[in-house]
C-alpha positions in Angstrom: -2.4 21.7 -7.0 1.6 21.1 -8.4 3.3 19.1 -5.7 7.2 20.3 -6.0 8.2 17.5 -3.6 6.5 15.6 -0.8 8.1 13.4 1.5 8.2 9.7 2.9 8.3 8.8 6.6 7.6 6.0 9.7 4.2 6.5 10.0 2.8 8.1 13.4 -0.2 7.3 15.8 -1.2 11.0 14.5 -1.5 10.3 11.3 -4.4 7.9 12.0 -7.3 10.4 11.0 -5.8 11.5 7.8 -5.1 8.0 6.4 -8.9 7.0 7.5 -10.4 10.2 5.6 -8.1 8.6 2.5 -8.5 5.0 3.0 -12.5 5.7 2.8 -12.3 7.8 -0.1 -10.5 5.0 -1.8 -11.9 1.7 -0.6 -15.3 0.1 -0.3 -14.5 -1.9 2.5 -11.8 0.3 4.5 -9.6 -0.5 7.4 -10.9 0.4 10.9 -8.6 2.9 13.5 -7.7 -0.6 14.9 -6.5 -2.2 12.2 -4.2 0.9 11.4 -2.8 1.0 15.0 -2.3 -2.6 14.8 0.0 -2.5 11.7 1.8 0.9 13.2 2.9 -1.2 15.9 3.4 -4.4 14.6 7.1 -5.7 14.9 7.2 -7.3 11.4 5.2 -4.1 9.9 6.6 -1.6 7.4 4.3 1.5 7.8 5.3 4.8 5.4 3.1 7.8 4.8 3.7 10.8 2.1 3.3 13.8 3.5 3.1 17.5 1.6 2.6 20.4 3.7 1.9 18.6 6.8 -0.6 16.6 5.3 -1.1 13.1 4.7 -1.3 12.5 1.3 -0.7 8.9 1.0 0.5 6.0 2.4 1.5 1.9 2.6 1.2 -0.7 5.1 3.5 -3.6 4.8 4.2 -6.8 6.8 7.0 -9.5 6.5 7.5 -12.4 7.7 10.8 -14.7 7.2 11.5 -13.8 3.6 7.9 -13.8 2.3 6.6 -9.9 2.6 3.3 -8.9 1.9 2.1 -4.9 0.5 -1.5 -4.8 2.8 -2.6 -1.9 1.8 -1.7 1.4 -0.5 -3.6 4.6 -1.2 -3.0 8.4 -2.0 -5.2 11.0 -2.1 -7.8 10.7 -4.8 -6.6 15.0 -5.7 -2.6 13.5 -5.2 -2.8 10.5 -7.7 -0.7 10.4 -10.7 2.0 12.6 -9.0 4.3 9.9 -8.5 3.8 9.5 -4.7 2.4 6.0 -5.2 5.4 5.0 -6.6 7.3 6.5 -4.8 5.7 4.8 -1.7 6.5 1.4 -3.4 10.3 2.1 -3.8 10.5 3.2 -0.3 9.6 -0.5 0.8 10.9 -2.6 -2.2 14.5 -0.8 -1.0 13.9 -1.3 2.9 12.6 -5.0 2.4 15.8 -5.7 0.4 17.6 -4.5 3.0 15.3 -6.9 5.2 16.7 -9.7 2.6 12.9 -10.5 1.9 12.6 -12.9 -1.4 9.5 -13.0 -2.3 6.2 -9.5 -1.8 3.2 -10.7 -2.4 -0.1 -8.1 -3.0 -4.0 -8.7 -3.7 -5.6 -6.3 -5.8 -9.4 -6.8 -7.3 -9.4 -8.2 -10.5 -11.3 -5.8 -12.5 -8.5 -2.9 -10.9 -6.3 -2.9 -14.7 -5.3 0.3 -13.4 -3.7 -0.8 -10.1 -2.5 -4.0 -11.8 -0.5 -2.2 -14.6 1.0 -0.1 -11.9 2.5 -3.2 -9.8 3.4 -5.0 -13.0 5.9 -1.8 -14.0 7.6 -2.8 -10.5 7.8 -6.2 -11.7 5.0 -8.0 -9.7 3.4 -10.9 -11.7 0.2 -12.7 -11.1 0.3 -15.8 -9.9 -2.8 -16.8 -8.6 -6.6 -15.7 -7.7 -8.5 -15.7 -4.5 -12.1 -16.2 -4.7 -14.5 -13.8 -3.6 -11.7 -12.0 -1.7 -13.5 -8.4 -1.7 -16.9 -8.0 -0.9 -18.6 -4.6 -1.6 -18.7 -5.5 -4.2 -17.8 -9.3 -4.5 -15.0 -9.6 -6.5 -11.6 -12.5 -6.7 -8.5 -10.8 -6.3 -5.5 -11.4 -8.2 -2.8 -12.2 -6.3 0.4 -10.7 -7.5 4.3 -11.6 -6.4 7.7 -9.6 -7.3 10.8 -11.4 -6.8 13.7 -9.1 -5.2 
């Protein structure tokens, strides 16, 4: 399916079952409905969905606090990916956490993900650390990445 142009919004309490049916099509250990609704509503939360033809295709959950931000979690659409709505998902926050003045946005992302990693490091995000044993189906460290704004 071409995608001509999809677009970025505030994400809504209705877009909760879409972004589950992603979120377990891409993760091993997803996010419950309460953990979404949490972030949605959260003061410090930056919460953007893609959407092309009324459908969730992708989205990002963000959180800052003081000038240290943090990218929680991103996914598209395993039949959307490599469209340019990941990125595009990314640039939506880097601008509005700039406007924000946040310094520092921190990410985890499994160390065996090279995929996932190259795609932060074209934005600029380094590693800088690991954390044990982070994910657990299966157990794997993560490497913690940071981008300076």
């Amino acid at each position: 399916m071409g995608i001509t142009e999809f677009q970025i919004r505030k994400t809504h309490e209705s877009d909760i079952a879409e972004i589950l049916d992603i979120e377990r099509m891409s993760f091993t250990t997803p996010w419950s409905e309460a953990a979404f609704l949490n972030e949605i509503y959260h003061p410090h939360a930056i919460s953007k969905v893609a959407v092309f033809e009324n459908r969730v295709i992708g989205y990002i959950f963000a959180r800052q606090i003081l000038s240290d931000c943090h990218i929680l979690n991103l996914a598209v659409h395993p039949r959307m990916r490599k469209r340019g709505i990941g990125t595009s998902l990314v640039e939506e926050v880097l601008a509005e956490l700039k406007e924000q003045r946040c310094t520092f946005l921190y990410l985890e992302v499994r160390a065996s993900n090279m995929e996932a990693r190259k795609f932060y490091e074209r934005f600029g995000f380094r590693p800088v650390g690991i954390r044990k044993n982070y994910y657990i189906l299966p157990k794997e460290d993560a490497v913690v990445m940071v981008h300076q704004l």
